[in-house]
C-alpha positions, 0 to 999 in steps of 0.5 A, a space after each residue: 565089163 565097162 558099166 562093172 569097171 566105173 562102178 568099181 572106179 566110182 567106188 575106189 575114188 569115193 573111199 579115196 577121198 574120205 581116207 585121204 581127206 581124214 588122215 590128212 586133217 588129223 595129222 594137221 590137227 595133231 600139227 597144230 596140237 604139237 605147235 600149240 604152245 608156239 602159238 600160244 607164247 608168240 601169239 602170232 596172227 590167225 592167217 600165219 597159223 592157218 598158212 603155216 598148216 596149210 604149207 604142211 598139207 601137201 607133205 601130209 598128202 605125199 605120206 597118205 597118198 599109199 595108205 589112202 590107195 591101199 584102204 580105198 582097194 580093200 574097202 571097196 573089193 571087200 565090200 563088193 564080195 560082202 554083197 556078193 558083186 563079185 560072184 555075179 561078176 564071175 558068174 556072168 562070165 567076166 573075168 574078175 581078175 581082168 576086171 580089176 587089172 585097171 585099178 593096177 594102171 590107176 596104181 602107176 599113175 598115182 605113184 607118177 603124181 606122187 613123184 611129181 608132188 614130191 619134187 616140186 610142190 612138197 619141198 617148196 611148200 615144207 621150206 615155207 612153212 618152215 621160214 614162215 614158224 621161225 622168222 614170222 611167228 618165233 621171231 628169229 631172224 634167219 642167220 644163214 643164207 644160201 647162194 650157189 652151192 654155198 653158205 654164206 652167215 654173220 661171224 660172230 665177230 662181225 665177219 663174213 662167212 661163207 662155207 661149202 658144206 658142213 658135215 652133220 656126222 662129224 661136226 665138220 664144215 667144208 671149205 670155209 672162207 672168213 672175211 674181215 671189214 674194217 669200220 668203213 668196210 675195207 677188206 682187212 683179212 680173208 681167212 682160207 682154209 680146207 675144212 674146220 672140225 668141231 673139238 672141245 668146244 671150238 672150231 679148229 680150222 685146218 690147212 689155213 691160208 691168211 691174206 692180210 690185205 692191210 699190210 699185204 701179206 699172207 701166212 699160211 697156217 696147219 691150224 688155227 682156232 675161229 672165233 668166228 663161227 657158231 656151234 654146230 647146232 646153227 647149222 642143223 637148225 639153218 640148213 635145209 633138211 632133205 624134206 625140203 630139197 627135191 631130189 638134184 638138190 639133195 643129190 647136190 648137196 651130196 656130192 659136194 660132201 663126197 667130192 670132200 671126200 665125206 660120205 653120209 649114209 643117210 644122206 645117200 638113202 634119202 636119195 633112193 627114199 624121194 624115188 621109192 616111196 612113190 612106188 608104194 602106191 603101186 604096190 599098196 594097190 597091186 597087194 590090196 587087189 591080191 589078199 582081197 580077192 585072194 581071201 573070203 571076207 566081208 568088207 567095211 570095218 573087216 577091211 579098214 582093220 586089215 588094212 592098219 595091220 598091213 599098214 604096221 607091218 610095211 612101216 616095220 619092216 621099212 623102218 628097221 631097213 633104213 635103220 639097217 641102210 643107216 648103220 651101213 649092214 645094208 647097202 644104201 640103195 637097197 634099203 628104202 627098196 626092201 618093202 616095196 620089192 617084198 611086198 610088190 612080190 608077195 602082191 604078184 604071186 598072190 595075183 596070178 593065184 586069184 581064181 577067175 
């Protein structure tokens, strides 16, 4: 059974590999494809092209990782039946279901390295490569900076800025101070308000409280207009997207907008998503095992086509899910969870109907 399981094991890795490099070096290709018109505008330096795309490469890895686990099973266990392994297996008298119950512990392992990857090298590497396609090669100089929870940006006025949060859905930014320094960089004002709302084109701040340092006074207000701040747009282009935070950022960042009392689904769901997409390598493998040696069919080009349509399939109904999730028909927990927990139990079933 030994000699049986690393030959097996053998097999698996080899197609692993071939799956997991291909799809990886097509989807940089067609990265670089996508950005070829940046590159070729700014002709910036080869190394920053060729740093640019191999920052991308670890996030392109996380997202094959379950492709690679399910096409590498049904390959090789189509591949054993098409040459008639497996029934010299189960003529021996071994147990072909046991035999193939490590690649279940492989399963639980590749989802831990999938969760590790997905929490410190994969953000890390997504917000560098997003500095290193704005600030080195488009030349934009980057006009929002984080510290401590906060923003912190240039006014449009001259001053400085600093808010809590801003919400996405609502074109709404959290508590905001606005500084203002007189030409020898005195303070002259700080601008204290609860939140500004986005609305025909100005930010209009709300519950306003305003130290004149220069005459020392202060006024407060129920609303005011900001001259100093950016559309909106800034904030979507500046800030780090939920890719580029590891979960406690994002669950952070999160909290900060519930505690302001604002609640962004999709926010919440991209929470749960860091934590079960893992989880699809598992169960990719756990449903490989079971339809492959559930089913009579040769492997080879039979095997890889089985897998693109299990592969469509999962990623429909994983993406009406979340689309359920984000207009709120789904609780936002249960929505990334939806295929992993229908495919992992159509997988379970058909596994104890594998006849030894």
């Amino acid at each position: 059974m030994t000699i049986f399981r690393r030959y097996f094991f053998k097999e698996f890795f080899k197609f692993f590999i071939i799956v997991l490099v291909s799809f990886t070096a097509m989807s940089i290709v067609a990265e670089f494809f996508d950005k070829a018109s940046e590159f070729y505008s700014e002709k910036p330096p080869v190394y920053l092209i060729v740093k640019y795309l191999l920052l991308q490469t670890p996030r392109v890895i996380l997202y094959a990782l379950p492709f690679a686990s399910l096409f590498s099973i049904l390959i090789t266990i189509g591949m054993a039946s098409k040459f008639r392994e497996t029934t010299i297996i189960k003529a021996s008298g071994a147990s072909i279901k046991k035999l193939f119950s490590s690649f279940l512990i492989l399963g639980v392992f590749i989802t831990l390295i999938s969760l590790a990857l997905g929490e410190t090298v994969v953000p890390e590497a997504t917000r560098s490569a997003a500095y290193i396609r704005k600030v080195q090669i488009l030349k934009q100089s980057p006009k929002i900076t984080e510290s401590k929870g906060s923003l912190w940006m240039k006014g449009l006025d001259g001053s400085l800025v600093r808010i809590n949060g801003f919400v996405e859905n609502d074109n709404r930014i959290l508590k905001t101070s606005i500084f203002k320094f007189s030409p020898s960089f005195g303070l002259e004002t700080r601008t204290e308000a609860d939140e500004a709302l986005w609305d025909h084109g100005v930010w209009t701040l709300k519950n306003v409280t305003v130290f004149d340092f220069k005459n020392n006074t202060s006024n407060k207000f129920e609303t005011m207009v900001s001259t100093s701040l950016e559309e909106p747009k800034i904030f979507r282009e500046e800030m780090k997207k939920p890719e580029e935070m590891n979960f406690r950022e994002l669950y952070n960042y999160y909290s900060r907008l519930e505690k302001a009392g604002f609640r962004n689904l999709r926010y919440v769901i991209q929470l749960y998503e860091k934590l079960a997409y893992p989880s699809i390598n598992f169960v990719m493998i756990l449903f490989g095992i079971s339809l492959a040696l559930n089913t009579r069919w040769g492997g080879g080009m039979r095997a890889a086509g089985l897998g693109v349509v299990i592969s469509v399939l999962y990623w429909l109904l994983y993406s009406v899910s979340i689309s359920l999730g984000n207009t709120g028909f789904l609780q936002p927990w249960l929505a990334p969870w939806i295929s992993p927990m229908v495919f992992g139990i159509a997988g379970s079933v058909m596994y104890w109907q594998i006849k030894e």
